[in-house]
C-alpha positions as CSV (number, residue, x, y, z in Angstrom):
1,X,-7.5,14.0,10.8
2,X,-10.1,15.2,7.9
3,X,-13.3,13.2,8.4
4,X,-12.5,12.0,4.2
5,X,-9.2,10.6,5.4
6,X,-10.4,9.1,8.5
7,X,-12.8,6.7,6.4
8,X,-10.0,5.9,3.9
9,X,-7.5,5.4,6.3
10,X,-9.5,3.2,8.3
11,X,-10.6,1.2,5.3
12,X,-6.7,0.7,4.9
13,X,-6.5,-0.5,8.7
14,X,-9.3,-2.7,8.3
15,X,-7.1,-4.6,5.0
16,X,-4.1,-5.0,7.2
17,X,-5.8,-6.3,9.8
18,X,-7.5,-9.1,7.6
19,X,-4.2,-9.9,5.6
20,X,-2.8,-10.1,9.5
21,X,-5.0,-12.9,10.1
22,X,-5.0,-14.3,6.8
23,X,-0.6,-15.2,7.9
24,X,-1.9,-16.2,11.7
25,X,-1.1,-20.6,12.1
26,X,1.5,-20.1,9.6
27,X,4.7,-21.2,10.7
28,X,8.1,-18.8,9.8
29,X,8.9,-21.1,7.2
30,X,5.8,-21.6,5.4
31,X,5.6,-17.5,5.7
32,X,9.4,-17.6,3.6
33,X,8.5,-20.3,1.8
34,X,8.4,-19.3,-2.3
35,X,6.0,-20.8,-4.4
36,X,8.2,-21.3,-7.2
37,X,11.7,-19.3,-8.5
38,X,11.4,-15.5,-9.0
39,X,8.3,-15.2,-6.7
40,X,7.8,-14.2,-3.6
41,X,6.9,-15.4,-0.6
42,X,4.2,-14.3,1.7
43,X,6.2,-12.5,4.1
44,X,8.0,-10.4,0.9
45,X,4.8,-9.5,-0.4
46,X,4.3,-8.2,3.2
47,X,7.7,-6.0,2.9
48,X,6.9,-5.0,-0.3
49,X,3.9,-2.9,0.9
50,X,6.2,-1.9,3.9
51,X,8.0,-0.3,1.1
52,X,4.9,1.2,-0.7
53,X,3.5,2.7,2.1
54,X,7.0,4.3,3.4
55,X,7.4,5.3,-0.2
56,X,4.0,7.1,0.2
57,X,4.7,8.7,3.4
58,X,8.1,10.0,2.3
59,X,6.8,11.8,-1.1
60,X,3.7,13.3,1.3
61,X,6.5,14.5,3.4
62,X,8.3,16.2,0.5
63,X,5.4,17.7,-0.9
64,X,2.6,18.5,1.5
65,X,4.5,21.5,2.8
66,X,4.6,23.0,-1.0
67,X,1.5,21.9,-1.9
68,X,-0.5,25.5,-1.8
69,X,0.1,25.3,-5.5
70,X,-1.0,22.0,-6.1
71,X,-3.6,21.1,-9.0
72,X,-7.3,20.4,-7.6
73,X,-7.4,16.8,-8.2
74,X,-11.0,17.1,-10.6
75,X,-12.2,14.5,-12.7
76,X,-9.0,13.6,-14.4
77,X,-7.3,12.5,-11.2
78,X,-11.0,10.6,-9.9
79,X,-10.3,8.7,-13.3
80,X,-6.7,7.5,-12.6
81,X,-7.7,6.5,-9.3
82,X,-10.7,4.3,-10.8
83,X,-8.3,2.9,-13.3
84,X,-5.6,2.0,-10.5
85,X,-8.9,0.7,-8.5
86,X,-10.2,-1.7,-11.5
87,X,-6.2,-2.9,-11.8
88,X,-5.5,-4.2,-8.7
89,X,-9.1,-5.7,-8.0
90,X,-8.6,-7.6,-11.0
91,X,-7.4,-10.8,-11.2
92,X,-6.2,-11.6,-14.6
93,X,-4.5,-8.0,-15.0
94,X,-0.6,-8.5,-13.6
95,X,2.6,-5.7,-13.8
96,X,5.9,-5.4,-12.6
97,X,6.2,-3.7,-9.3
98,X,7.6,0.0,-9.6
99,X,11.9,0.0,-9.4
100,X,12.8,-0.1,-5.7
101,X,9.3,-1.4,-4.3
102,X,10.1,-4.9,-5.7
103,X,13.6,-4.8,-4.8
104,X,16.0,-5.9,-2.3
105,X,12.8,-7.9,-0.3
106,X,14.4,-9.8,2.3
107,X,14.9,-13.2,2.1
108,X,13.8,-14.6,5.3
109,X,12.5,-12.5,8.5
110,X,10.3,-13.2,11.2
111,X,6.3,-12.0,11.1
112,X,7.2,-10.0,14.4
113,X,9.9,-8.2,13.0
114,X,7.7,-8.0,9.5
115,X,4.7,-6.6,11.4
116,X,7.1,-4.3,13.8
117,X,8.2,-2.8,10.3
118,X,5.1,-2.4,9.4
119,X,3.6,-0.5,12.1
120,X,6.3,1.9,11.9
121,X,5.6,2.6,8.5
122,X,2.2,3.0,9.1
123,X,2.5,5.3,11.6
124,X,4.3,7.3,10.0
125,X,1.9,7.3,6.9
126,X,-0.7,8.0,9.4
127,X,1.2,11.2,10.8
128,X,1.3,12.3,6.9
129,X,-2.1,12.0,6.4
130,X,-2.8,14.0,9.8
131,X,-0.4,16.9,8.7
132,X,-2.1,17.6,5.9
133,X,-3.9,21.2,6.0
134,X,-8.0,21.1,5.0
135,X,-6.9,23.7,2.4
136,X,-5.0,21.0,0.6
137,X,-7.9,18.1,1.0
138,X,-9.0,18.1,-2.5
139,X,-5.6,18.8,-4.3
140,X,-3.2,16.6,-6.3
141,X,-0.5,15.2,-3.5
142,X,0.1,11.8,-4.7
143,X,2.0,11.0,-7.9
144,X,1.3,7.0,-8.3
145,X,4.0,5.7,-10.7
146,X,2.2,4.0,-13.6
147,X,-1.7,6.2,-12.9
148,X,-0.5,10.0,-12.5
149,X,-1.7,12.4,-9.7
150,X,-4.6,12.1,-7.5
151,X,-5.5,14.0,-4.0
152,X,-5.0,12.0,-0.9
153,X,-8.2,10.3,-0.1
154,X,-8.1,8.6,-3.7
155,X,-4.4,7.5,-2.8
156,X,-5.9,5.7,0.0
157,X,-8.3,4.3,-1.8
158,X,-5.8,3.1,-3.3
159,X,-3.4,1.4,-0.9
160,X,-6.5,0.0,0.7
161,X,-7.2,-1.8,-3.0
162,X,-3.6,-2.4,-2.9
163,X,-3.2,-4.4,0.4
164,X,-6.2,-6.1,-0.4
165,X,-5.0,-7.7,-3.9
166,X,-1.6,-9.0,-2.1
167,X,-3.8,-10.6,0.4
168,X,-5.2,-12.8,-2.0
169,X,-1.7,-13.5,-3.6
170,X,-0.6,-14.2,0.0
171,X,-3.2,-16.4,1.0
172,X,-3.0,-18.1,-2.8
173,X,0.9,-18.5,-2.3
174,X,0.4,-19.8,1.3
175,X,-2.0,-22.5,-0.3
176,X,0.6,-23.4,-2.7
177,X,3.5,-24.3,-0.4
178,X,2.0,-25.5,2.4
């Protein structure tokens, strides 16, 4: 793996691994327990960045291959990926999630089976990432749906910003229905 995605991708490993333990001496119904009607409980935010990140790893699979032609992600992209950045680590700045990644969450499942899932989906992100040529390091691969193309290493700066603001609205919904 590139030495830029190895840092971003273990920055990403590092957030799962603290929203992991911020769900450990929960019990299964606390996890599926909703804080009021229309949100979600901790273990669907948990599946809804299952469905990010295989989302991700899907559209790398599609377009790494025919990427040669890609746009160099320059200052534009470096930008988007600040904006996306300053979005999620805010905390008074809220929008819908994207058509299908908010969607059809599950209503109940265990953590082991949650976690299971997510492993697979990271592992499959992570064999993305690692299939990506150095010619196409600093080129536009990534589409995010609301911030526009960036190159790789920005879109896991991104999912690593990502993880980290549902951790908080994990560990703010596990205060709530506790």
């Amino acid at each position: 793996m590139n030495i830029i995605f190895a840092r971003r991708y273990d920055r990403l490993e590092q957030e799962k691994k603290a929203l992991i333990a911020s769900l450990e001496g929960f019990s299964e119904e606390i996890l599926n327990r909703k804080p009021s009607p229309g949100a979600w409980s901790g273990i669907q935010v948990v599946h809804h960045l299952i469905k990010s990140e295989s989302g991700i790893a899907q559209y790398l699979a599609k377009k790494v291959p025919h990427a040669a032609d890609a746009a160099s992600a320059g200052a534009k992209a470096y930008a988007r990926y600040l904006l996306v950045v300053f979005f999620l680590k805010s905390t008074f700045l809220k929008r819908k999630a994207p058509a299908g990644i908010g969607e059809n969450l599950p209503e109940h499942d265990t953590l082991a089976n949650t976690l299971a899932l997510w492993d697979a989906a990271r592992a499959a992100l992570r064999a993305q990432v690692e299939a990506v040529p150095d010619a196409q390091v600093g080129k536009e691969l990534f589409n995010h749906p609301f911030a526009g193309k960036m190159s790789l290493a920005q879109t896991l700066g991104f999912m690593a910003a990502h993880v980290e603001r549902h951790r908080g609205q994990i560990e703010r919904t596990l205060h709530v229905v506790q």
